[in-house]
C-alpha positions, 0 to 999 in steps of 0.5 A: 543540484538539479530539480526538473519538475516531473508531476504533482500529487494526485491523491493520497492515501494511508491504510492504518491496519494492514491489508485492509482498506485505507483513508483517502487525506488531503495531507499528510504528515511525513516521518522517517516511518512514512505517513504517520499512521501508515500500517500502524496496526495489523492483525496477527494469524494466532497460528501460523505466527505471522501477520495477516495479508491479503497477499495470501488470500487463500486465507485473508482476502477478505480483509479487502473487504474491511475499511480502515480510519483513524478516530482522530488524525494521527501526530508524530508527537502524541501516541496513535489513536484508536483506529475504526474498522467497519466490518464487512457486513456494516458493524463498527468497531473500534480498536478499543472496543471491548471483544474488538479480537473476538468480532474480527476473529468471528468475521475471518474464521481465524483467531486473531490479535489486534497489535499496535506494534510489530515484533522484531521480528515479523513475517507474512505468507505471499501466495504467487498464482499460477501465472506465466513469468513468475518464479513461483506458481501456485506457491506460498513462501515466506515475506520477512518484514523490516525489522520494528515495521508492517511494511512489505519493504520500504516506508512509502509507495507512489505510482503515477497515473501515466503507468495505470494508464499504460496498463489500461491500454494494454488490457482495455477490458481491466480496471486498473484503479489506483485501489488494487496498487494500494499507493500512498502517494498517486502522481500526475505527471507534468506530461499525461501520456508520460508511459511507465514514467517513474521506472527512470527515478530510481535512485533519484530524490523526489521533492515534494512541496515546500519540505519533503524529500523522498529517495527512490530505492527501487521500482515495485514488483506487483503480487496478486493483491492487485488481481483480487476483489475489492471496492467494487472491482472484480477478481481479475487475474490478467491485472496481474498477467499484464504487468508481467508480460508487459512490464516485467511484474513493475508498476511504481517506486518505493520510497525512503524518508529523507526529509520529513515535513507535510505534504498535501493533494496538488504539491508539486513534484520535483526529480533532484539529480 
């Protein structure tokens, strides 16, 4: 098998309950579920029945305002930890603190379960603005979620610097941080100025390090989390609008297990083909 080294890992992030800000790590763990941790917990919309995503932030946007992080690194081999939530406006919680629903409830204006597991069978709503080139305008449809998991579809997401660069050329006045992409894994490409380098990994394997390796399945169509407010940044449609018109809506791969083991900042990467 050929191996072309193609970049190295730039930084990594998991995100413990989904929607809400992540951790950044200097390694990590890899399962076949992805970084262990990852979108371990999600809060779960009491009425509607589904769970709660900024990707309909007519509801939940501000879950990007709360931060998420383990109270001890999580390990494949022992149950999840409590996970810490600090609240918008500076509060501490912990996933086991007593009235830990009742404080995220109060703060998003909906009643809320903390779960630690996802149903069999769970789904989200995706609010699609009103921008040119999509199929849906100013709509909300259904998201159905891998069975057992809070994934919107495959384990792990990676995009290099190379294609948020691109981006920023095309639209000097966005801010195009890996933030509002939301990635697990942010490569460098062995070549800076590589463009949308990664769209001709698909269907190719990623070996990472020493021990794991990654199977591209497909490139990642981007949604409004990427235009809303967070960290700082600003509401910001034309995030959107850019990679829609000049890249088909795609910035970045998502990824399946195919080999387990650690990875950390810096490994290289290598595309098997």
């Amino acid at each position: 098998m050929a191996q072309a080294r193609v970049g190295s890992v730039a930084t990594l992030w998991r995100y413990p309950v989904k929607s809400m800000l992540g951790e950044e790590l200097e390694a990590s763990e890899i399962t076949a579920h992805g970084l262990v941790g990852d979108r371990a917990y999600a809060l779960w919309d009491v009425a509607s029945g589904r769970v709660a995503s900024a990707k309909n932030p007519k509801k939940w946007a501000k879950l990007l305002d709360f931060q998420a992080a383990f109270v001890e690194t999580p390990q494949s081999t022992t149950p999840l930890p409590a996970v810490q939530m600090v609240l918008p406006d500076g509060t501490s919680v912990t996933s086991e603190t007593e009235a830990v629903e009742d404080m995220l409830s109060e703060t998003l204006g909906r009643s809320v379960q903390l779960l630690s597991s996802a149903p069999e069978k769970v789904s989200l709503d995706q609010y699609w603005p009103q921008v040119e080139g999509t199929v849906h305008q100013d709509t909300i449809t259904e998201l159905v979620l891998p069975t057992g998991t809070f994934f919107d579809s495959c384990p792990i997401h990676l995009v290099t610097t190379s294609t948020l660069s691109s981006l920023q050329t095309l639209y000097p006045d966005g801010q195009f941080e890996p933030c509002r992409f939301r990635p697990n894994i942010l490569i460098e490409p062995t070549e800076p100025d590589a463009g949308f380098v990664e769209d001709a990994w698909v269907g190719g394997l990623l070996a990472i390090g020493d021990q794991v390796r990654l199977q591209i399945d497909t490139a990642c169509p981007r949604c409004v989390v990427t235009t809303l407010a967070q960290q700082g940044l600003p509401q910001d449609l034309d995030i959107l609008r850019t990679t829609i018109q000049h890249h088909n809506m795609i910035a970045g791969i998502r990824a399946s297990v195919v080999q387990g083991g650690v990875i950390h900042r810096h490994d290289p990467i290598w595309l098997e083909s």
